[in-house]
VMD Tcl script that draws the C-alpha trace (Angstrom):
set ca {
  {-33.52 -21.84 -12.20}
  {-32.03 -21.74 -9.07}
  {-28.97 -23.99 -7.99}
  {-29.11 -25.78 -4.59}
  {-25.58 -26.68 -4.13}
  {-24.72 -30.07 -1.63}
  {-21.73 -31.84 -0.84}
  {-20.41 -34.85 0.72}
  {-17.27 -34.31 2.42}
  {-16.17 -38.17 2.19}
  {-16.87 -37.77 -1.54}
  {-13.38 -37.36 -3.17}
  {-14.50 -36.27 -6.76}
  {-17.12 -33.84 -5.60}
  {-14.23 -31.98 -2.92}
  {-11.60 -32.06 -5.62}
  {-13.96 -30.29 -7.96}
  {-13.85 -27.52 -5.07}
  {-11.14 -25.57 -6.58}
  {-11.40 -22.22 -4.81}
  {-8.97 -21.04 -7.79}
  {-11.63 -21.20 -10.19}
  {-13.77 -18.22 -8.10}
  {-12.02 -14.99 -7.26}
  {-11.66 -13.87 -4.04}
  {-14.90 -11.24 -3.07}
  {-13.89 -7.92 -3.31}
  {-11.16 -8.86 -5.69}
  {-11.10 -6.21 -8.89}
  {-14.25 -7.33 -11.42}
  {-15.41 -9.68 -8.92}
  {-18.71 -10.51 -7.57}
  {-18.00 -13.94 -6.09}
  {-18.90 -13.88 -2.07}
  {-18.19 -16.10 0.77}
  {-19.75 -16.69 4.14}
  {-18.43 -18.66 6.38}
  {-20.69 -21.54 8.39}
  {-20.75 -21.39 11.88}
  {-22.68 -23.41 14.53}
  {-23.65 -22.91 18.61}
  {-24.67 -25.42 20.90}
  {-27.94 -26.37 22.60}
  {-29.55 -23.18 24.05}
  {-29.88 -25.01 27.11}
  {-26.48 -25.95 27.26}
  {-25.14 -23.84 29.78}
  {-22.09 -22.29 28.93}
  {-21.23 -24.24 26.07}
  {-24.71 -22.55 23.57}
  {-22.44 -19.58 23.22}
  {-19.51 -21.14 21.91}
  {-19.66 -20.88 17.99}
  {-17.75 -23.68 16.12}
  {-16.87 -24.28 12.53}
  {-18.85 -26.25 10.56}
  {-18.50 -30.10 10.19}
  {-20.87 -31.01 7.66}
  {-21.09 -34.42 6.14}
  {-23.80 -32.41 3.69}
  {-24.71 -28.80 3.23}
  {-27.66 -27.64 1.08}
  {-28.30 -23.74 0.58}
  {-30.15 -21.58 -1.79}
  {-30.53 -17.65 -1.69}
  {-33.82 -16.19 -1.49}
  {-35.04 -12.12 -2.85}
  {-37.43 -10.20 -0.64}
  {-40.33 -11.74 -2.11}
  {-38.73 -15.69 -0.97}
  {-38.40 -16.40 -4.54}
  {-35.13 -18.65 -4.72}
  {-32.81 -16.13 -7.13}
  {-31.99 -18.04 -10.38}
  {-28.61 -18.31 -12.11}
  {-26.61 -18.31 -9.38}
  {-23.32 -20.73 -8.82}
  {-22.36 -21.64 -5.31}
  {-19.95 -24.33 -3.73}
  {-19.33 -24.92 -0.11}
  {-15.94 -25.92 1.06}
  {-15.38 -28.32 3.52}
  {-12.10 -27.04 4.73}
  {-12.83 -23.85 5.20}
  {-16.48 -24.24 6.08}
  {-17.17 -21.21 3.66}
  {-19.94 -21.02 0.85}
  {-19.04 -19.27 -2.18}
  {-21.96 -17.75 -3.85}
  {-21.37 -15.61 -7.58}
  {-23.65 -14.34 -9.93}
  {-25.53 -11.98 -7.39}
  {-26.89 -8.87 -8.14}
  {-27.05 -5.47 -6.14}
  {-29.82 -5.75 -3.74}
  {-31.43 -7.63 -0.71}
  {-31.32 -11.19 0.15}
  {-31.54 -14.10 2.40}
  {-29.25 -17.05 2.76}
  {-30.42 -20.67 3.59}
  {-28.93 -22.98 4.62}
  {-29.09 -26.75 5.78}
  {-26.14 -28.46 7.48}
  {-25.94 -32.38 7.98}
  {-23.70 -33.96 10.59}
  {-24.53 -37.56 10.23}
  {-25.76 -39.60 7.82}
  {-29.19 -38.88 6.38}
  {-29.93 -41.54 4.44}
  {-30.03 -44.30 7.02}
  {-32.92 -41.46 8.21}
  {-34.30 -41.75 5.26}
  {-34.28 -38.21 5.14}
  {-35.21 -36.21 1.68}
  {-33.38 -33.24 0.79}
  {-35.95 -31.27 -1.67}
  {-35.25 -28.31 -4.39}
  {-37.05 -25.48 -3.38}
  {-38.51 -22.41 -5.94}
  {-39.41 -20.47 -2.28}
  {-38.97 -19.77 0.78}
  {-42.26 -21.57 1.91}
  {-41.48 -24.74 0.12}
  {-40.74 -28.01 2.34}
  {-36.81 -28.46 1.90}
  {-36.97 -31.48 4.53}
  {-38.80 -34.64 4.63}
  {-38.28 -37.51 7.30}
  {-40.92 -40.54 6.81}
  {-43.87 -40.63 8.67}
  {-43.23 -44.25 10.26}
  {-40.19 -42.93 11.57}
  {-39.55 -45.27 14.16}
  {-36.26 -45.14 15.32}
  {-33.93 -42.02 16.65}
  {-31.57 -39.78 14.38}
  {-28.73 -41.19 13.33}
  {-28.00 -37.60 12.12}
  {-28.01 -33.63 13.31}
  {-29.60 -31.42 11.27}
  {-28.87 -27.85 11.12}
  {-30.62 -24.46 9.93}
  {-29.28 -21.01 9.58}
  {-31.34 -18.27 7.41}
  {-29.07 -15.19 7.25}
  {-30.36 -11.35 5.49}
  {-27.42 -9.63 3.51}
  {-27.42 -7.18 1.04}
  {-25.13 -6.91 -2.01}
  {-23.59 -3.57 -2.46}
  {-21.42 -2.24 -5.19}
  {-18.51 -0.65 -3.64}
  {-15.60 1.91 -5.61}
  {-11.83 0.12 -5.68}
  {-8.89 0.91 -7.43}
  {-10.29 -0.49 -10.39}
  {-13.85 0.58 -10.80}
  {-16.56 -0.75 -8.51}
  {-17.61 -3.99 -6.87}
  {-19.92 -5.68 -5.84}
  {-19.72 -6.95 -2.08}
  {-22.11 -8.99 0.51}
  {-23.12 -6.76 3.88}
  {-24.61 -8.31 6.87}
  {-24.63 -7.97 10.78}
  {-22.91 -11.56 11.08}
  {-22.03 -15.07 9.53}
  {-24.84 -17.42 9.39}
  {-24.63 -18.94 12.67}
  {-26.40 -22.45 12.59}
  {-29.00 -23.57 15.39}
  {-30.03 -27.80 15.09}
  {-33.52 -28.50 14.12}
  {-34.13 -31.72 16.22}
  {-33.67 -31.80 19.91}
  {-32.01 -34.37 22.37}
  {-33.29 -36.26 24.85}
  {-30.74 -37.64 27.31}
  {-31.76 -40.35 29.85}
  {-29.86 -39.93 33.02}
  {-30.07 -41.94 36.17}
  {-29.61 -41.78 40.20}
  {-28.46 -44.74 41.88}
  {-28.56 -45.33 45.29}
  {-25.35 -47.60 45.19}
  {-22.63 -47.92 42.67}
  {-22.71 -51.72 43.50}
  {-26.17 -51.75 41.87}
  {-25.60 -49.46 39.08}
  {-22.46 -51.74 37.93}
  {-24.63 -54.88 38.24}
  {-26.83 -53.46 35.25}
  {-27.73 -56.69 32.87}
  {-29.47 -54.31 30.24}
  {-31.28 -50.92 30.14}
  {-33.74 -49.97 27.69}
  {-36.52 -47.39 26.98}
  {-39.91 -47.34 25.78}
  {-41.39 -44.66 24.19}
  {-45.39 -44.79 23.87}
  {-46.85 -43.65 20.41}
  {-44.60 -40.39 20.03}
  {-45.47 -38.16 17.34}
  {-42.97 -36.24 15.63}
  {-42.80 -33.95 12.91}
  {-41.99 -34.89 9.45}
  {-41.73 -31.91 7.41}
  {-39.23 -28.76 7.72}
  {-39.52 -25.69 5.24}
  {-36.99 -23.74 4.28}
  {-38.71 -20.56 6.28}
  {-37.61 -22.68 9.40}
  {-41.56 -23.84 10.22}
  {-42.18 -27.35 10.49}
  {-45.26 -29.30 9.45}
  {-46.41 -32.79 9.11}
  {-46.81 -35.64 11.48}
  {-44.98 -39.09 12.23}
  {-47.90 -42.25 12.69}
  {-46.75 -42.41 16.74}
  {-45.38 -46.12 16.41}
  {-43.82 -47.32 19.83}
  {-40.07 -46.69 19.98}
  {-37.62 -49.03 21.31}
  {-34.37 -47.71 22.38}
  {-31.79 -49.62 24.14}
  {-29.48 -47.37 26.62}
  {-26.91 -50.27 26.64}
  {-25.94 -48.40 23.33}
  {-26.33 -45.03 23.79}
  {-28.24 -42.22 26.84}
  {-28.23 -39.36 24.63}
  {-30.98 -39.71 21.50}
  {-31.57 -37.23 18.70}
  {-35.03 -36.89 16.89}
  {-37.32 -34.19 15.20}
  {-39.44 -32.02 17.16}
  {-42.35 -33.44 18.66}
  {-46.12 -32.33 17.30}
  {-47.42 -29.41 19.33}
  {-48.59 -30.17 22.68}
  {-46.89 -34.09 22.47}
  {-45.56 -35.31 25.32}
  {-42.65 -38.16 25.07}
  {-43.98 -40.45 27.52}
  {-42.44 -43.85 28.37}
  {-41.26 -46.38 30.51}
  {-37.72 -47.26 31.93}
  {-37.01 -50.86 32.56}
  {-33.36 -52.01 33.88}
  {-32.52 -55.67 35.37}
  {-29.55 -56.47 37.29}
  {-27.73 -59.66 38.51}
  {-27.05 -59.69 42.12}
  {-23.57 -61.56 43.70}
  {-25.81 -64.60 43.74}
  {-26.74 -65.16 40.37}
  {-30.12 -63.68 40.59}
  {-31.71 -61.30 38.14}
  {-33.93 -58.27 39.15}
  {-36.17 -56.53 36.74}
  {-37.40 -52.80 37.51}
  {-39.72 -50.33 35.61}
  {-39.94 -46.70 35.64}
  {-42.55 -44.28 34.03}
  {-41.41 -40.91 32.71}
  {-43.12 -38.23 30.94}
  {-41.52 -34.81 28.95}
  {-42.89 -32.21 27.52}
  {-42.15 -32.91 24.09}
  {-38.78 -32.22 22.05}
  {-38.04 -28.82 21.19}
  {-35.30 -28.05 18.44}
  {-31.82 -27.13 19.58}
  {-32.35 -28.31 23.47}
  {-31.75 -30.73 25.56}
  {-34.49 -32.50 27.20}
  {-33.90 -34.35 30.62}
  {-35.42 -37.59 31.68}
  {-33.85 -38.48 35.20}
  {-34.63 -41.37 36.89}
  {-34.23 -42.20 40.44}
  {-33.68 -46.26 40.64}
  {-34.81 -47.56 43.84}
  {-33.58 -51.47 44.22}
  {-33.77 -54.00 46.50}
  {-30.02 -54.59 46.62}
  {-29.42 -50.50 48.20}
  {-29.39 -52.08 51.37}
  {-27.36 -55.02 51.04}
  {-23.98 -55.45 52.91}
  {-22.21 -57.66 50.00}
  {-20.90 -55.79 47.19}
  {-21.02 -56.70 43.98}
  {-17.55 -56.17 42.38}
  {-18.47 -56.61 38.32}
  {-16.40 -55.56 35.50}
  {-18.31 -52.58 35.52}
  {-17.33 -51.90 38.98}
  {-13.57 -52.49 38.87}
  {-13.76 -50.13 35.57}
  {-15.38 -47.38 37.79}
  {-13.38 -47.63 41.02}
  {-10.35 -48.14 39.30}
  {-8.10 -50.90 40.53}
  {-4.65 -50.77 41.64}
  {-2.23 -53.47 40.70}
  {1.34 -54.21 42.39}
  {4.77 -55.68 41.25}
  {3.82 -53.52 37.71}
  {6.53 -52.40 35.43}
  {7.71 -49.21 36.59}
  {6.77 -49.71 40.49}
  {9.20 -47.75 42.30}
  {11.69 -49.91 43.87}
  {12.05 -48.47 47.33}
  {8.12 -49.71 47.23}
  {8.24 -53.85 46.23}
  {11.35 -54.48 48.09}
  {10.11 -53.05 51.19}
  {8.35 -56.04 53.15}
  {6.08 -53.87 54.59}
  {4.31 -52.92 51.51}
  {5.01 -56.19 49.51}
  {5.39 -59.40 51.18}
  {2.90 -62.40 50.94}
  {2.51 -65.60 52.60}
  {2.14 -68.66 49.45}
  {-1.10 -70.40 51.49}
  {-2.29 -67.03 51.98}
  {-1.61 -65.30 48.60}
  {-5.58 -63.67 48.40}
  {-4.77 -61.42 50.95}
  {-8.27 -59.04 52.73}
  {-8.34 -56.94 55.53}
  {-10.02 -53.53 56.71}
  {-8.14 -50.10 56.00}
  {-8.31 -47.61 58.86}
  {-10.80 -45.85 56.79}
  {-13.24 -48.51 56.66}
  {-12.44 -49.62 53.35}
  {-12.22 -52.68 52.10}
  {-8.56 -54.30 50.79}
  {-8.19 -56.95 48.85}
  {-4.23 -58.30 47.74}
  {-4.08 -60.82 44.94}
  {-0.41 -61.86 44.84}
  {-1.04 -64.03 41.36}
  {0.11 -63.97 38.09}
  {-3.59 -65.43 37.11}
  {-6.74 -64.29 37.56}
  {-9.45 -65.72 40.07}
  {-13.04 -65.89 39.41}
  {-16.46 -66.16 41.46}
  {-14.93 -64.88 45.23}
  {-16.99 -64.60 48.08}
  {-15.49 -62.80 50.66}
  {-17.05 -63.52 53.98}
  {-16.15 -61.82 57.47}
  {-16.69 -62.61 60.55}
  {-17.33 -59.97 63.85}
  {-18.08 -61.11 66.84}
  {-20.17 -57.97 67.65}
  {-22.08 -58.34 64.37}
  {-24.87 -61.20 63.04}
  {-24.45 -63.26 66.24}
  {-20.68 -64.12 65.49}
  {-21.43 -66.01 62.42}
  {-19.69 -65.45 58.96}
  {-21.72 -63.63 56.66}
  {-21.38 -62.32 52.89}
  {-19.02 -59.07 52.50}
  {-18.19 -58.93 48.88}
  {-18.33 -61.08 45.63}
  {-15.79 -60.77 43.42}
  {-16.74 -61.87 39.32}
  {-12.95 -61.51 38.76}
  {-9.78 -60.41 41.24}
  {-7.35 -59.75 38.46}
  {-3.57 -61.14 38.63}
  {-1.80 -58.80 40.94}
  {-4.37 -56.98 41.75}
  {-4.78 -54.59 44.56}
  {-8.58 -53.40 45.20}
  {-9.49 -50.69 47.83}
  {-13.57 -50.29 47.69}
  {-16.01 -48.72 49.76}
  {-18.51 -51.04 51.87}
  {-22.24 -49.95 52.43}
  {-21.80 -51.62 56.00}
  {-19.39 -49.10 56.89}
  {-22.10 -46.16 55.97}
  {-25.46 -47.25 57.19}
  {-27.15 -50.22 58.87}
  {-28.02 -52.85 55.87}
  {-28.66 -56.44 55.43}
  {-26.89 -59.58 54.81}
  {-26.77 -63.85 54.24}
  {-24.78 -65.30 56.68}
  {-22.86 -68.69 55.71}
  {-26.34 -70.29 57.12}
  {-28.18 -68.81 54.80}
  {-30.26 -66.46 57.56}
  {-30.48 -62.71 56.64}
  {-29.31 -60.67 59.54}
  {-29.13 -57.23 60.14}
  {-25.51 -55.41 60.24}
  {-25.27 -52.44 62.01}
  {-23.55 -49.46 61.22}
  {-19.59 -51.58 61.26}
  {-17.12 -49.22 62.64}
  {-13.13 -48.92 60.91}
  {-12.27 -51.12 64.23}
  {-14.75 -53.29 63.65}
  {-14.20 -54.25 60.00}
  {-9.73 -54.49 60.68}
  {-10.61 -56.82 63.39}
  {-12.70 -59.02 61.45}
  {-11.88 -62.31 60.47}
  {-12.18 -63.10 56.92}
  {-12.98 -66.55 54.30}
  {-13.21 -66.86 51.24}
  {-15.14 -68.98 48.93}
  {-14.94 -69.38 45.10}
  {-15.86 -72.68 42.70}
  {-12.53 -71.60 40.50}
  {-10.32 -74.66 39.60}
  {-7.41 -72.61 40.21}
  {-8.84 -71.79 43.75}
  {-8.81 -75.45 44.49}
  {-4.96 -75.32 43.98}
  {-4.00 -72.47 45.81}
  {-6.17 -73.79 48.97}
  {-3.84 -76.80 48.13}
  {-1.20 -74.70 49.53}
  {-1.21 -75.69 53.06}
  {2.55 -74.83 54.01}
  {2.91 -71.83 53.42}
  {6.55 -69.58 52.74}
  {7.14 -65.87 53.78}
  {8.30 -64.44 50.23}
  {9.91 -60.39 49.93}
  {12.14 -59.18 47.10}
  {15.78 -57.21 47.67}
  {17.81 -55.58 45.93}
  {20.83 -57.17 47.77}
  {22.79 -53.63 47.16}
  {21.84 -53.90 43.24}
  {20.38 -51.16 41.23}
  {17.03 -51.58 38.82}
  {17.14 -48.10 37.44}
  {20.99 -48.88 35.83}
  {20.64 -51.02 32.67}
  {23.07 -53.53 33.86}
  {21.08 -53.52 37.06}
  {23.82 -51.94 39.00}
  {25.90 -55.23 40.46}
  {27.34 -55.25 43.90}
  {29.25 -57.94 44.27}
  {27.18 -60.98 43.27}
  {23.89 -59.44 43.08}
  {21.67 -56.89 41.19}
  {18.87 -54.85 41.11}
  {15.91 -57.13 40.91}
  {12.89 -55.49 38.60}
  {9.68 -56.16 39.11}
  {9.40 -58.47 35.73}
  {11.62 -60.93 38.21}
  {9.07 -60.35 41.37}
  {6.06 -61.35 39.67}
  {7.93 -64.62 38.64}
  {9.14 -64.98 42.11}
  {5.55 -65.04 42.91}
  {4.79 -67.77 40.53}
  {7.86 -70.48 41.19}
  {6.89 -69.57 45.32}
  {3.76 -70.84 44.44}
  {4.01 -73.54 42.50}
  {7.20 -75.17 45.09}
  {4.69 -74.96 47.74}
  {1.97 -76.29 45.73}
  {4.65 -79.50 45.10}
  {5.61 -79.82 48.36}
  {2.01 -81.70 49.42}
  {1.57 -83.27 46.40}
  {0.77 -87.13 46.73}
  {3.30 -87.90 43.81}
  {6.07 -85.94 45.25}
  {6.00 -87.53 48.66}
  {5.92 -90.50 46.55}
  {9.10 -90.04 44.15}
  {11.12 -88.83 47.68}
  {10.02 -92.57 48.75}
  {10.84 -94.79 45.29}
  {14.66 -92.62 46.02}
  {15.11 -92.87 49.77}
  {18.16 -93.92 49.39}
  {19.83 -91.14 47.10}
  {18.94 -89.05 49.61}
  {21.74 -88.19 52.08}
  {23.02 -85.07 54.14}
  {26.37 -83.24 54.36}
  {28.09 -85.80 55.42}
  {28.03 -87.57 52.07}
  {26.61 -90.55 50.90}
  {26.52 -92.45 53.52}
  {24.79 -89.12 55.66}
  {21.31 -90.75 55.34}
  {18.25 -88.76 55.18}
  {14.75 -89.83 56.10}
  {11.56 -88.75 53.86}
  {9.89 -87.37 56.70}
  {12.99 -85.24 57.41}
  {13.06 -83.89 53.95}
  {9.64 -83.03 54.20}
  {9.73 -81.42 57.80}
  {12.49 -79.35 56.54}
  {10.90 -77.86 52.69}
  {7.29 -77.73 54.85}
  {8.37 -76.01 57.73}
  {7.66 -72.14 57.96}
  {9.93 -69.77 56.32}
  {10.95 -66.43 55.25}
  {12.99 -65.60 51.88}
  {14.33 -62.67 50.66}
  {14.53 -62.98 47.43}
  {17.16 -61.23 45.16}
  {18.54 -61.04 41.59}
  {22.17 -62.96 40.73}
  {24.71 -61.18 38.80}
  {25.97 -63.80 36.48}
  {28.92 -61.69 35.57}
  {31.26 -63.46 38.60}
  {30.13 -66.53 37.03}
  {27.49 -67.04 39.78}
  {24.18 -67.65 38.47}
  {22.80 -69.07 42.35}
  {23.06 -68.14 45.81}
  {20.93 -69.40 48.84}
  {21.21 -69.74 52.78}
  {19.10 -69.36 55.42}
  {16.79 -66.56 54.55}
  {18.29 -65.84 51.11}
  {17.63 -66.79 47.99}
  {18.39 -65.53 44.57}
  {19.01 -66.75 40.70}
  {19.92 -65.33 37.64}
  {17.64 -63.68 34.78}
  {17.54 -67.15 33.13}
  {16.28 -69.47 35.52}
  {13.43 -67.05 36.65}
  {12.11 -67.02 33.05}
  {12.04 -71.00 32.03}
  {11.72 -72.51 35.40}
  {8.64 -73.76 33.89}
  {10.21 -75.95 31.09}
  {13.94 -75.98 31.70}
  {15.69 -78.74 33.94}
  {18.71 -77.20 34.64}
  {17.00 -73.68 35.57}
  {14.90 -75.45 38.03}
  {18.20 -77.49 38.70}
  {19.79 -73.92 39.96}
  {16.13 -73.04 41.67}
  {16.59 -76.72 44.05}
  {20.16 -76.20 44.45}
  {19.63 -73.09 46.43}
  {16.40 -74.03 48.37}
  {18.68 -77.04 49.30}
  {21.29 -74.18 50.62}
  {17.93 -73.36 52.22}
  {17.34 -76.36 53.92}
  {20.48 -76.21 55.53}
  {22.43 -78.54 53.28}
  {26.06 -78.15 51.85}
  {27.62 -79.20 48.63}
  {28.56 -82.76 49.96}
  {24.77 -83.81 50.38}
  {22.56 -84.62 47.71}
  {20.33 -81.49 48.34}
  {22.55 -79.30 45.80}
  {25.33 -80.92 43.42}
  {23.45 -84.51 43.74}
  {20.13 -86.12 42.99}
  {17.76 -84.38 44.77}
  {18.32 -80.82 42.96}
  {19.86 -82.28 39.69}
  {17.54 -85.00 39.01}
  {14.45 -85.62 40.94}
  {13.23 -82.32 41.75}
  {13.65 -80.58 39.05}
  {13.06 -83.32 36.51}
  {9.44 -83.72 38.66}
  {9.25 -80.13 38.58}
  {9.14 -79.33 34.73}
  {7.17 -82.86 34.04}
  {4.16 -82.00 36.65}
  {3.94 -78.48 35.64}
  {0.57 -78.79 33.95}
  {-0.70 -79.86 37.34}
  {0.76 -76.73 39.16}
  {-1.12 -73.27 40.05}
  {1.37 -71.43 37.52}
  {0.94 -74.17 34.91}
  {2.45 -71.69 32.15}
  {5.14 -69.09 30.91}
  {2.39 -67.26 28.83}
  {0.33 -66.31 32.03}
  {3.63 -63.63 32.49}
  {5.63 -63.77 29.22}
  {8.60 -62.40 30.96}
  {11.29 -63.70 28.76}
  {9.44 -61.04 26.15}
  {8.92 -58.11 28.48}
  {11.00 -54.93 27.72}
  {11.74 -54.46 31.28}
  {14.01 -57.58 31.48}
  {18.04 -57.28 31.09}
}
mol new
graphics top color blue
foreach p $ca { graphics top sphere $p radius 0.5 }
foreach p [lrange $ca 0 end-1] q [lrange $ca 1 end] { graphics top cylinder $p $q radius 0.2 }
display resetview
């Protein structure tokens, strides 16, 4: 009988009972074992790639050698080894035959695929089901290859050796279909809710034979197939003269909320084995001419957004003002490139969710805000560049009355000029509109050096990092955020009178005073203190710096936030003899309020950062 050898190569016994030291090498003195090594090509239709011949990667392999007459030859032994992607075949004879093989890449039983002995050529080696409803979850491959077996004089006598024109070179047996799609905009194609195929009735064939014919026909239940998952599907060849006719259907969510359901009818000619077939769809949507995009997850993934203040950011970039600055009531920054692009700035250590950008131009919907761009998420520090429809072509959008206007073609003038609002139903929004006084913030290095590992001190300073800006960023915030609080105004007033000037105690200060002077405008550059000199704080004027310590635990630590109110009282204009720095105000009420109101802050937490656990700290 003849021996149809298979293997699993995630089956541990069966690979270790591969011992190629049990068969001789072919050609070897008194020898007549033979190897032939597995090879596959790619779809015929796959360009440049169906050439290229690859080792085999089977997760099976069945083969059985056949005489001229297809008779499968009996008392042969054979073993294919993964590793080497070789079949070893002894107990061969001198003559003519044919090898056949079938490769699996996959798994073929959740196919429920059957694997059959065969006594010839004729005989069906492969079965799939017939209510095959579902796609391959496996490739299946097919090579049938003529040698002859020669006996050949060596030093020892003669032996017996395999001749043929060429390894077996495997071709697959099922075909691919790949759904591929053409939007009109990117904004609509990253919108996509869910994406899924139907396939009407097709019929496939169930039955392969080891001659390479295929017989046999699937019942042509409707296929479901759900391109969230997957575009490229596998599955037998279709019965002759089958088409694989379907439908496409896709729905999307628009900025609003709003879902939109499309279909689209396709028809191939069938599958053929070892190609490719092509269904392309061209998606027509409502939203291709809208002016407001839709920045999804999806989207940001595709476009690829920038973030500043990152680990790594070269300092000659975020401690030049130009390039990193921001204004704490104005910390969502947008505006118009000169290329017509829109920018949008997020100088936050949190995220911010549901943003509606809206921009106003005075040449444009009758002056009258209307919808740019929603936002599901601007990341913390994030810094998006994307490309606006507006800009492009003439398009429609809602303005903030709710009217839908046409927008013509907006020039790069046009769109830098524009005045800009911004919407969003985010708690943490609420706070950060809170922030009605607003401070200039920059970073400097102060003559310090980031790239040294002791931050390269000159005199009392060193090289802030970014780790340090981004936590810059959130005390800025947050002390601006205080500053209109309700309760703070109202601890200032319980204390009235422990608040006095540089001329000591008796120096009174005024609430209103104290407020005029923390709410006023102003503009801080903001540096790292070299504790080494056994300063850990300096302010004045339009400096302002602390040590490593106090811009990690500001959040939690009185005395860190005692050294962050000392300095913004140097700030404020006040000396050591008021109580501004060494004296209630910085050692007591502020930063005792400070640390206890935190939850109620925009940078309510440490974890939103983690600095005092980033690598990038000293």
């Amino acid at each position: 009988m003849n021996r149809i050898a298979s293997i699993f190569l995630g089956c541990l016994a069966l690979l270790t009972g591969c011992r190629t030291d049990e068969m001789p090498t072919a050609g070897s003195p008194g020898s007549d074992a033979m190897s032939f090594r597995l090879q596959y090509v790619g779809y015929d239709n796959q360009n440049s790639r169906s050439d290229l011949r690859q080792e085999a990667d089977y997760d099976r392999v069945a083969f059985c050698v056949v005489d001229d007459s297809g008779t499968a030859v009996p008392g042969i032994k054979g073993q294919y080894n993964a590793t080497s992607s070789e079949i070893r075949i002894e107990g061969l004879q001198e003559g003519s035959y044919r090898l056949l093989v079938l490769g699996v890449r996959g798994d073929a039983e959740a196919d429920r695929a059957t694997i059959r002995e065969i006594a010839r050529i004729d005989d069906q080696w492969l079965c799939f089901p017939s209510d095959l409803q579902q796609p391959l979850t496996a490739e299946y491959f097919y090579s049938q290859t003529p040698f002859r077996v020669v006996a050949q004089a060596g030093d020892r006598g003669y032996v017996l050796v395999p001749q043929m024109e060429e390894d077996p070179v495997q071709r697959r047996i099922i075909g691919r279909t790949d759904f591929e799609f053409s939007f009109n905009s990117l904004y609509v194609e990253t919108a996509l809710q869910s994406l899924s195929v139907r396939l009407d009735t097709p019929r496939f064939r169930t039955g392969f034979s080891a001659n390479g014919t295929f017989d046999g026909s699937s019942d042509g239940a409707e296929i479901t197939l759900d391109l969230d998952e997957a575009r490229s599907y596998c599955f037998p060849p279709t019965v002759d003269g089958a088409m694989l006719d379907g439908t496409v259907e896709l729905t999307t969510r628009n900025y609003r909320g709003h879902t939109e359901s499309r279909t689209y009818d396709f028809s191939l000619e069938g599958v053929t084995p070892n190609h490719i077939g092509h269904i392309r769809t061209e998606v027509t949507h409502p939203d291709d001419a809208s002016a407001t995009i839709h920045i999804t997850e999806q989207a940001l993934e595709r476009i690829g957004t920038g973030y500043i203040l990152q680990d790594g950011e070269s300092k000659t970039v975020y401690t030049d003002a130009t390039q990193r600055s921001f204004n704490t009531s104005a910390p969502l920054q947008v505006s118009g490139t000169d290329d017509g692009r829109l920018h949008v700035r997020f100088y936050s250590p949190r995220e911010l969710t549901d943003v509606l950008i809206r921009a106003r131009i005075a040449t444009q919907a009758d002056g009258e805000f209307f919808d740019l761009a929603y936002f599901d998420r601007i990341p913390a520090f994030a810094d998006f560049y994307g490309e606006l429809p507006a800009t492009q072509r003439v398009c429609f959008a809602r303005t903030e009355s709710g009217r839908i206007v046409e927008i013509r073609e907006l020039t790069a003038g046009e769109l830098a000029a524009a005045e800009f609002s911004i919407v969003s139903s985010d708690p943490f929004w609420a706070k950060l509109e809170a922030i009605v006084h607003g401070w200039e913030i920059s970073f400097s290095l102060y003559g310090g050096d980031p790239d040294q590992p002791d931050g390269g001190p000159a005199g009392n300073w060193m090289g802030i990092r970014p780790v340090h800006c981004r936590e810059v960023v959130a005390l800025f915030l947050n002390f601006t955020y205080m500053i209109d609080m309700p309760e703070h105004e109202e601890i200032l007033r319980q204390n009235v009178d422990r608040l006095y000037g540089n001329g000591g105690k008796e120096d009174k200060v005024s609430v209103e005073t104290v407020l005029q002077q923390m709410r006023q405008p102003r503009k801080l550059a903001v540096g790292l203190v070299y504790p080494g000199n056994g300063v850990i704080g300096l302010g004045g004027g339009s400096v302002f710096g602390a040590y490593q310590q106090a811009w990690f635990q500001h959040y939690w630590n009185t005395y860190s936030c005692e050294i962050m109110f000392h300095e913004l009282g140097h700030v404020m204009g006040y000396n050591h003899d008021s109580s501004f720095t060494y004296g209630p105000w910085a050692q007591e009420l502020m930063n005792h309020f400070y640390v206890q109101h935190i939850s109620e802050m925009p940078i309510d937490s440490p974890a939103y950062l983690n600095s005092a656990q980033n690598p990038n700290r000293y």
